[in-house]
N, C-alpha and C positions, 0 to 999 in steps of 0.2 A: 370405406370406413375401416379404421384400423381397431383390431379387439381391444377393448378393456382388461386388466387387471383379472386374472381368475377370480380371486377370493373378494370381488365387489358386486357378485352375482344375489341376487336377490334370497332371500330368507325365510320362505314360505315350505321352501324344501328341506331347510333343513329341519324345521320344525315338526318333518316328518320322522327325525329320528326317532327310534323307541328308549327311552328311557330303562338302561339295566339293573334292576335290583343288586343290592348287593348283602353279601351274607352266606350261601352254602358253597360250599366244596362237594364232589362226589368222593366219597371214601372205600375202600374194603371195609368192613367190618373185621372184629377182630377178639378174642373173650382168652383171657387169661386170668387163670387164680393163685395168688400169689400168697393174700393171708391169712393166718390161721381161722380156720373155722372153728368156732365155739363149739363145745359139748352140751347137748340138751339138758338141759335141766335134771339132775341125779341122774344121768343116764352115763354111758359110754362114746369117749370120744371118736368123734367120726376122722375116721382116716382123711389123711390130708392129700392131695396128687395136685404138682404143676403140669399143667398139660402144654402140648406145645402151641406153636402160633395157630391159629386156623383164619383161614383167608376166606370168606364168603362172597363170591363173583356171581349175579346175577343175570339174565339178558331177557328182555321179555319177547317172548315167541310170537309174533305179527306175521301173517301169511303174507297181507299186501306190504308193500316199503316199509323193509325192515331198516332199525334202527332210526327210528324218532324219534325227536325230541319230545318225549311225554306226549307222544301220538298226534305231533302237530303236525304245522304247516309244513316244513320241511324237515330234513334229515342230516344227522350228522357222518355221516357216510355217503359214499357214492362212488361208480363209477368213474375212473381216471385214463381212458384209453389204453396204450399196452399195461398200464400199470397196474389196473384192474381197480377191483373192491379199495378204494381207501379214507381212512375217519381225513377228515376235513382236516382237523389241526396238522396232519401230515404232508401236504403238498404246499409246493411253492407258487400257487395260483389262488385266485379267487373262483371258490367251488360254490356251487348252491345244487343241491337236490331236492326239488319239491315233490312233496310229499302224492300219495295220491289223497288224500283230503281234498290237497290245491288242486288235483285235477280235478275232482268231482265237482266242488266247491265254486269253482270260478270257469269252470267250461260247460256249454251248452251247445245242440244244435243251431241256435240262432246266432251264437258268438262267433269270434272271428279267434283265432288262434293266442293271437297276443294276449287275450282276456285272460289266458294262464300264466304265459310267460312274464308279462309285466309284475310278476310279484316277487320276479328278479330287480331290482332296481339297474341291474345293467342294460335290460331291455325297455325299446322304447316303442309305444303301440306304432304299427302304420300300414295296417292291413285290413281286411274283412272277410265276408263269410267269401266270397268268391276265391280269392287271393290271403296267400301265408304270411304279406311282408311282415317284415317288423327290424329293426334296427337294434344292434348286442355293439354296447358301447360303442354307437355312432356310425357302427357299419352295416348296409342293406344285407340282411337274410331272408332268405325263407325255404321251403320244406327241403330243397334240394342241396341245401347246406349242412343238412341236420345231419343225423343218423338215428337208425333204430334198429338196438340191439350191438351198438359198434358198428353196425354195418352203415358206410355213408350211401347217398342217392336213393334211399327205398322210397321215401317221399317227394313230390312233388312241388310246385309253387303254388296249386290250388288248394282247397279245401284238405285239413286233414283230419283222419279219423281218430281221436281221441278216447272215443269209445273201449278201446281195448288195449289203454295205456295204464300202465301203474304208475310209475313215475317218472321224471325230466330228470336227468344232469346236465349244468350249465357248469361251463369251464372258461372263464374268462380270458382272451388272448388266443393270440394266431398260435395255436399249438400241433402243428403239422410233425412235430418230433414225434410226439406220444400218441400221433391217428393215424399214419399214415395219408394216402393219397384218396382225395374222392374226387368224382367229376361234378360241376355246378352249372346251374343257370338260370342267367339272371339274377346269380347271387357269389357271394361266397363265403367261407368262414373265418374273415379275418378280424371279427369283433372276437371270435367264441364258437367253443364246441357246444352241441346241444344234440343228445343222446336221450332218444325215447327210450325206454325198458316197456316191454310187452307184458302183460301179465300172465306168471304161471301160475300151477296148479298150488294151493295151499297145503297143507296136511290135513288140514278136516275138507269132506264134502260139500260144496257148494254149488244151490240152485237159487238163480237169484234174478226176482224178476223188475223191469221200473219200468213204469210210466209219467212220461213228461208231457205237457202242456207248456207252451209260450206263444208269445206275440199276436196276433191274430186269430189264430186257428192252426199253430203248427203241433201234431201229434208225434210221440218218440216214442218208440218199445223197445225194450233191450234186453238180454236175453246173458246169463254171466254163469253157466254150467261148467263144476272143474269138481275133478276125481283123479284119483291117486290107486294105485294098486299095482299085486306083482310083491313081490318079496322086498320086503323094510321100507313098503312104495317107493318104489325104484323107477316105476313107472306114473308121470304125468300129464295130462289131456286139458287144456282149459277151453271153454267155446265161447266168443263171445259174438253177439249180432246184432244188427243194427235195423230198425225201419222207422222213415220221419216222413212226412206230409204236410205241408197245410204253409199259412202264410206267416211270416215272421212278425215283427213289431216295424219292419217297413213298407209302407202301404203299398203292395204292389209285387215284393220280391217272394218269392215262393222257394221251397225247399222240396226236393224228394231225393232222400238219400236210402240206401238199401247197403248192408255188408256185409260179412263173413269172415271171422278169423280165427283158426286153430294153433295155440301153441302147443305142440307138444315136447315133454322133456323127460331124458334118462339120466340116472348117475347108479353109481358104484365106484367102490373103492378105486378101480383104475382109471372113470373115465366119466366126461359128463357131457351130454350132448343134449343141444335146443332147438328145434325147428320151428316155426313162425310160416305159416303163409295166409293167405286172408284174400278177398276179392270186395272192391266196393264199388259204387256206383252212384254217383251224384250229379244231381243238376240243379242250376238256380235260373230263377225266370228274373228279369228286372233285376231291381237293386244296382242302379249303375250309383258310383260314389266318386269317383275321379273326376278331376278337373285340372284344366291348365290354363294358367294368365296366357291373353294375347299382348301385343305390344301398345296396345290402347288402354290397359285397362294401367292408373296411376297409381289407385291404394287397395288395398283388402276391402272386396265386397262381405257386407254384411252374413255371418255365417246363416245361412239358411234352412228351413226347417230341418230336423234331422231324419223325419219322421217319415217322409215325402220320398217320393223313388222319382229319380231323375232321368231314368232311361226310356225305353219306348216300346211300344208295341211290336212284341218278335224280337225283342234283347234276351236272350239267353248265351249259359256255358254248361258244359255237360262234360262231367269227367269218368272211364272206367278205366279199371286197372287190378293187377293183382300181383302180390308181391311174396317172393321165399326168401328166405333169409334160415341162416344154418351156423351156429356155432357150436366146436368140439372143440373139446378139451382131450388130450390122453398123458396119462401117467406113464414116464419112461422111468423114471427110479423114485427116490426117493426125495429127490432133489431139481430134477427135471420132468418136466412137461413139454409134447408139441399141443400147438395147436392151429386149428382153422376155422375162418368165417368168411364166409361167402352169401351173395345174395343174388338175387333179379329184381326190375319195377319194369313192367312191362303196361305204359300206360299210354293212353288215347283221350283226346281232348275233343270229345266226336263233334261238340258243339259248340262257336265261340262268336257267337255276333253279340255284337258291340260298340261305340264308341273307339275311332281312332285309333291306335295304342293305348287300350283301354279307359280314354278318356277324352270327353269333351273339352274345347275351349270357348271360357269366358273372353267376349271379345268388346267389354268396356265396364266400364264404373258400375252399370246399370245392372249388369250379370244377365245379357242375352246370351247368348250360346245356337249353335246350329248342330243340331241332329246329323254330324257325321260321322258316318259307320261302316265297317268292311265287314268280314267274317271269314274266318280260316281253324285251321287246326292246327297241334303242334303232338302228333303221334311220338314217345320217343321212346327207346329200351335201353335199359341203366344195368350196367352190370360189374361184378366185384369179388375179386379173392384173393383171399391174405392167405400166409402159411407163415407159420412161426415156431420158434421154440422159448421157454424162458425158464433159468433156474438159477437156482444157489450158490452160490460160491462163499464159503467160511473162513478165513484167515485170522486166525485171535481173534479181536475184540471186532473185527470188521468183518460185515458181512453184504454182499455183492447181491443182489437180482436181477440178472440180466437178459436182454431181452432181443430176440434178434427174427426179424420177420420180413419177406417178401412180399408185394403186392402188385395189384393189377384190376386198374379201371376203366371201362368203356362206355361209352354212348351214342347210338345213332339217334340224330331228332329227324325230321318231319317238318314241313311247311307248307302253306297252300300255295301250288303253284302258279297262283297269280291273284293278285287285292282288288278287288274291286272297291274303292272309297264313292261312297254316295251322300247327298246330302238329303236327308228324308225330312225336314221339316228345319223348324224352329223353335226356340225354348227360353225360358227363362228363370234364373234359378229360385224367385219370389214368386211366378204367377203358375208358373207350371209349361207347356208345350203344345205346339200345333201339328201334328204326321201328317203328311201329306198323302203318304204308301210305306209300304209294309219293305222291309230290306228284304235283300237276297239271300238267301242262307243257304245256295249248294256254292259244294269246293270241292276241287282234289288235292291231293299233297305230295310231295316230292321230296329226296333226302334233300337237307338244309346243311345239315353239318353232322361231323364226324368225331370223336372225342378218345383218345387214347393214354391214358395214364400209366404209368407202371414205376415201381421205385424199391429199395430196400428200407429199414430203420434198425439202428444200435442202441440199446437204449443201456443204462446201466443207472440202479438205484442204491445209492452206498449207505448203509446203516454203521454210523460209530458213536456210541455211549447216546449223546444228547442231539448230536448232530447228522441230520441225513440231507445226500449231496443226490442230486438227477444229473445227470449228462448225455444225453441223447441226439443222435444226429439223423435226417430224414433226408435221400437226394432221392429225387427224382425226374425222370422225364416225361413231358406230355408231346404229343403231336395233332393238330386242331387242323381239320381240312373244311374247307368251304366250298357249297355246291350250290348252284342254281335248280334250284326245284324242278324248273319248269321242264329242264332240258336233263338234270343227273350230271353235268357235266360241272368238275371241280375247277375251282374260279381262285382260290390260293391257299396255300398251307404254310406251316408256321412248325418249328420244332424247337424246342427249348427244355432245358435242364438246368437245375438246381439243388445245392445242399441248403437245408432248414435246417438250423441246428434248436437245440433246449439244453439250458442247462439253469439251475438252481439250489438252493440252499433254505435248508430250513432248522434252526434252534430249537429244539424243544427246554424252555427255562422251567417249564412244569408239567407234570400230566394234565393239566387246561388251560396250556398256555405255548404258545409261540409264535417266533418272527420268520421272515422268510425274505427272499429277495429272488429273481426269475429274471431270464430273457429268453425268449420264444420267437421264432418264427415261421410262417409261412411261403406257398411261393405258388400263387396261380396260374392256369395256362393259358397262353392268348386269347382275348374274347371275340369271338366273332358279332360283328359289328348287324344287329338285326335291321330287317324291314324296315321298322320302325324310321330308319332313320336314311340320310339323300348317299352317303357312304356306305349302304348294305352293303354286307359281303365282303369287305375289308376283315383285317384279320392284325387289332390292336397286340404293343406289346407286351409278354407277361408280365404281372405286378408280382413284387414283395411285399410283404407283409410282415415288418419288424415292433416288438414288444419287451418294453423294460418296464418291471414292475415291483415293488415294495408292500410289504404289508406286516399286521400283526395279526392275529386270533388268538380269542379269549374263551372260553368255557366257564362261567360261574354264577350261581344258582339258579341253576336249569335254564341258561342261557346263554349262545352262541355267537359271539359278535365278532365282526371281521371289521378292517380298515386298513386299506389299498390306495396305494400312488402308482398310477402307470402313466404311461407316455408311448401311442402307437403313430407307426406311417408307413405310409401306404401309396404308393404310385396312382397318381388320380386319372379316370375316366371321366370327363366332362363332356354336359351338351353343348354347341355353340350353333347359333341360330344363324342362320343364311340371311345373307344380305339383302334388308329392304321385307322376309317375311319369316315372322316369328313364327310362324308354323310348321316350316321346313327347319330341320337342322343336323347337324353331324354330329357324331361321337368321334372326339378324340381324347389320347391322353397327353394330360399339362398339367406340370408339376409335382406337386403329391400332395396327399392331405393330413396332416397332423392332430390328433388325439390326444390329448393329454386331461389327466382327470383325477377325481378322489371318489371312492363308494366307501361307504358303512351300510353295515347292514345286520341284523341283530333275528335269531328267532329261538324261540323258543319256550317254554312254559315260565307263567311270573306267578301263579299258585296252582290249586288243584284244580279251583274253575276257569283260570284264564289261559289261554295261549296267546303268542305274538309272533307276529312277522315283517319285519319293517326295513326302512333303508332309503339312501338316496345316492346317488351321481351326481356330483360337478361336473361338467365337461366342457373343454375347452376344444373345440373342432375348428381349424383353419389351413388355409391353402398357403403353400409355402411354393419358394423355385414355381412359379407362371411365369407363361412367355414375357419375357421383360420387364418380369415384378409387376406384373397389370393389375394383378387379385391378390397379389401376394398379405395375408395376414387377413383376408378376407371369410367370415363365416363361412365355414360347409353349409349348401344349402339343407334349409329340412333337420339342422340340428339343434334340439333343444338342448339350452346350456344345464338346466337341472331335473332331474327327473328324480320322484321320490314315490313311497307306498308305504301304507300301513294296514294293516289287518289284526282284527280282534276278535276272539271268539270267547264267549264266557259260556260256561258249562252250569244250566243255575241247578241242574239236578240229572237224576239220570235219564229223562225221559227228555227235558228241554235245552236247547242251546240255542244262540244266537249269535251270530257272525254280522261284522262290519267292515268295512275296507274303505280308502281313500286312497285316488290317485293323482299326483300333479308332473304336467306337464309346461315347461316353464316357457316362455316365447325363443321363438326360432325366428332366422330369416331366409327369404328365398327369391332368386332372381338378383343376382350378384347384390344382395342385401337391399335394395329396391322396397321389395316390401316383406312388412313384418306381421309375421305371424302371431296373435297372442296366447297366452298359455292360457291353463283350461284346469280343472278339477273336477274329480268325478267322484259319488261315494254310489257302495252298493251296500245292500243290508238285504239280510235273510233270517232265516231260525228251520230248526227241524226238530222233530217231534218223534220220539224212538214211543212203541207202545206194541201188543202181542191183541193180534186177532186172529180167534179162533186157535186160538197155539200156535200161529205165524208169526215172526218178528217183524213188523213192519214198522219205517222211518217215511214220514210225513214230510216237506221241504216247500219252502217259499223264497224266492230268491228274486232282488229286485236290482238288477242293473243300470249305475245311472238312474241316480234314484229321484234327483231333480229335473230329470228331462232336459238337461245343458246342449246348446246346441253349439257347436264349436268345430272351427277349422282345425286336421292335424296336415300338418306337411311330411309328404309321404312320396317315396322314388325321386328325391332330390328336390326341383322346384313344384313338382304337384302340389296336389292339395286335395285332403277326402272330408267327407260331410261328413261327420259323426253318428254314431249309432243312436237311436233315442231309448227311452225308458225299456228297458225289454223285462216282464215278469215269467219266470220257468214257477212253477209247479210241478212234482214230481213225488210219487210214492215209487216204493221201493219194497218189494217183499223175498225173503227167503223164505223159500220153499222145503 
């Protein structure tokens, strides 16, 4: 089936836009006296003075994510890779940084990661609590895509700890110019950059303590101690800690998660340095949510309870790890700075029985399924370090910031060497399942692969009157070796190199106002072709990652609104199923896949009690150049053409508030468009209650996810398909100490 028309997509998204007040300007203030001032009544005339202009500049001092918009959802600032700290209206991307509100606000123990991200309209859910997935403008991510702290690889594909995050920067587009090189798997960043920030110390003392309740019986404690001290506190310490228990809001899935992380940080006039390391430990019992069509099955089986855990007796994953991460800055003059940042994730997957490549298959109309399971590990150590220098260059009215850094990235993984697949029973996804016996759950593991990165970046930021230009170039090369676990012995390698260049343009027509225009790219390094599939161990070739994009930004009254034209493509990695059995198949790559889209997106304060955050995505995703035009113009599978969000919070006094949010997800297709997926809507609502006991400040909180209990299919990892999360209610006090 050939695509439709972009702009014939359905309507229900866009009517998630938020509607922008119109009417303030932010001004300086300014007080000049210029006419005579009268003489008192019979008295003596008061001497007259013109004074000169005076400029009244403001900023209001926020320890957590500074520079929000009137303390909202997100922020008009953020992180921009070498570029550093930059206001939104200044770059020639689509930027979003949510706030920490939005973490606290919409992330739970029982939630799945995307519960935060989604309130980027560029992000599409397609994960859970086990798993990070989730989709940044139509392309698979998760944690080992990200970064934290600028640092890429500190996370994982499983579960991540949110706990001890302030805020997200989302950078829309393959922007490998301005990050450098990270290594990935089973993911990569060619939707978007996504940069946790860690939380430091504030300037006042903070002891802070919460307790969470959700779903069944899951218990949360958390623990938020930061102190400052040392001369002009030059020295800061933040602690933050994690312990959960009990069962979620899915019958069956269990949570114990346990953490620890210390940021500490220094500055002074010369120099400023961050240190971050932390250790966490989680496991999840049940909660299996994956599923795949077999070749039997004709249409979409009815989406099935949500509520219901679909795995089995002795289904568990079990993750430990612990990560440093180090950023320095030093002052070399006045003008110049070096700097470094460096990290480890040194992590282990002790525990992974489960479903097939994580997932059962539906093998007819009816939604029977068989209980097949293996179990292995994937131990891997991620490791990373930049050195750079960046400064000033002034010529007249032009001025340069340039930016020039080396880097170097590694990773060994881990595999079990050797799968045992068993079939323990039988299931169904309407009546439930029969075990026969309990799976296997001992392994060992062997290296699997090998991952070596390393590359330079130019970057330069030219500042003239109204106009500022980026031009940036990133080459680098990888080397990806492949090993048989069982044996250590390497099975093929792959070496490749490439230049990503960036460059851009941005008008500033007002101080809240400008247009921009960008092209970006990336360039990944061969993927080694997993287990999972009848061609393990092959070693695909690297993809490019090319991005043209357009847009405007707006700033006015107290509200931030973007609107973006890109057009990305991407060398495609497809399954193809073996002949005669839909259950075996190969990865290879054919053709590429094409991205083209519009976002709007709007946040910011619409009075003193409301805030907003809102937006949507068109997206056009299709396969282009397939073997002999076979698929050619064919939907990517798993992509929804619209995705939108909105979020409100009214502020009715200073004790009560109330937040609401809506999400829609518009229908996708999956299995060379065979079958269709339909779209889905969700709303959450909550309120929290600020109030002083005993001369404690404590905030009260009720938060109801999915608040209709909608039980709905998302398509997730291309032709999959996961059950939906059901109703989950968080309760949660909060006391500083």
């Amino acid at each position: 089936m050939k695509r439709i028309p972009i702009m014939k997509g359905q309507l229900l998204a866009a009517a998630i836009v938020c509607a922008v007040a119109a009417g303030f300007t932010p001004a300086a203030a300014y007080a000049q006296e210029t006419a005579e001032t009268p003489a008192p009544a019979g008295g003596q005339k008061i001497s007259e003075y013109t004074m000169d202009k005076v400029v009244v500049e403001g900023k209001q001092d926020r320890p957590d994510s500074p520079g929000a918009l009137a303390d909202g959802f997100a922020l008009n600032s953020g992180g921009v890779g070498f570029l550093g700290e930059k206001a939104v209206l200044e770059t020639p991307f689509t930027q979003t940084t949510l706030s920490n509100k939005t973490v606290e606000t919409f992330g739970a123990p029982g939630l799945p990661l995307d519960s935060i991200l989604t309130n980027s309209p560029s992000v599409q859910a397609a994960g859970s609590v086990l798993h990070n997935d989730f989709t940044f403008r139509g392309f698979r991510a998760n944690g080992t895509s990200s970064y934290v702290n600028g640092i890429p690889g500190m996370f994982t594909q499983f579960n991540a700890p949110t706990f001890m995050i302030d805020r997200i920067d989302l950078i829309s587009g393959p922007n490998g110019g301005i990050s450098g090189t990270g290594s990935h798997y089973e993911s990569n960043a060619a939707g978007g950059l996504i940069n946790f920030v860690a939380k430091k110390a504030p300037e006042e003392a903070l002891t802070r303590y919460t307790q969470t309740f959700s779903g069944y019986g899951s218990f949360g404690e958390y623990l938020d101690i930061a102190r400052r001290f040392g001369q002009d506190n030059a020295w800061g310490v933040r602690i933050n800690t994690e312990l959960v228990n009990g069962e979620t809001s899915i019958h069956g899935e269990n949570i114990k998660a346990r953490g620890i992380f210390a940021n500490i940080d220094h500055r002074d006039e010369k120099s400023a340095t961050n240190i971050l390391t932390g250790y966490r430990y989680i496991e999840v019992e049940g909660g299996m949510r994956w599923f795949k069509l077999g070749s039997a099955v004709t249409k979409l089986p009815k989406a099935p309870e949500s509520s219901a855990d679909y795995g089995f007796d002795g289904m568990v994953k079990a993750s430990r790890g612990w990560i440093l991460a180090l950023n320095h800055e030093q002052k070399i003059s006045e003008d110049w700075k070096a700097f470094f940042n460096g990290g480890l994730n040194r992590n282990n997957l002790t525990k992974n029985v489960s479903g097939v490549n994580s997932a059962f298959t539906i093998k007819n109309n009816a939604g029977d399924y068989d209980l097949y399971v293996n179990n292995g590990g994937t131990p891997m150590n991620t490791y990373y370090a930049q050195l750079g220098a960046q400064g000033r260059i002034i010529g007249g009215e032009v001025q340069h910031t340039l930016t020039l850094a080396l880097d170097h990235s590694w990773r060994n993984r881990k595999s079990a060497t050797g799968y045992v697949n068993k079939t323990i029973g039988a299931g169904n996804i309407y009546t439930g399942f029969v075990q026969e016996r309990l799976p296997n759950g001992d392994y060992s593991t062997g290296l699997a692969e090998k991952q070596k990165l390393w590359g330079w970046s130019v970057v330069d930021q030219i500042d003239y009157q109204k106009w500022q230009f980026l031009v940036g170039v990133h080459k680098h090369f990888a080397t990806v070796d492949s090993y048989t676990p069982a044996t250590g012995k390497r099975t093929a390698s792959v070496d490749s190199d490439a230049f990503s260049p960036t460059y851009g343009v941005v008008y500033k027509a007002a101080d809240n106002l400008s247009v921009y225009a960008s092209h970006s790219e990336s360039f990944d390094k061969g993927t080694v072709v997993s287990n999972t599939y009848v061609n393990s161990g092959e070693i695909l070739a690297p993809a490019k990652t090319k991005q043209n994009e357009i847009g405007i930004k707006h700033e006015h009254a107290g509200i931030l609104t973007a609107l973006s034209f890109f057009d990305i493509s991407q060398a495609n990695n497809i399954e193809v199923a073996l002949a005669g059995d839909n259950s075996k198949k190969y990865l290879i790559q054919d053709g590429k896949d094409r991205h083209k889209g519009v976002e709007l997106s709007a946040s910011g304060s619409l009075s003193d009690k409301w805030n907003v955050m809102g937006g949507f995505m068109l997206l056009d995703a299709s396969r282009e150049k397939t073997k002999g035009g076979q698929y050619d113009g064919y939907d990517v599978s798993g992509r929804a053409r619209w995705n939108g969000i909105i979020a409100l919070e009214y502020q009715a006094d200073e004790k009560l508030g109330l937040v609401g949010r809506a999400r829609y997800t518009g229908k996708s297709t999956i299995n060379d468009e065979k079958i269709a997926v339909p779209g889905y809507t969700t709303f959450d609502l909550g309120l929290n209650y600020k109030t002083v006991l005993a001369r404690t400040p404590a905030v009260f909180s009720l938060m109801c996810y999915n608040l209709t209990n909608k039980d709905y299919w998302m398509a997730s990892r291309g032709d999959q398909l996961y059950v939906s999360r059901p109703r989950t209610v968080v309760l949660s006090a909060r006391f500083d100490l």
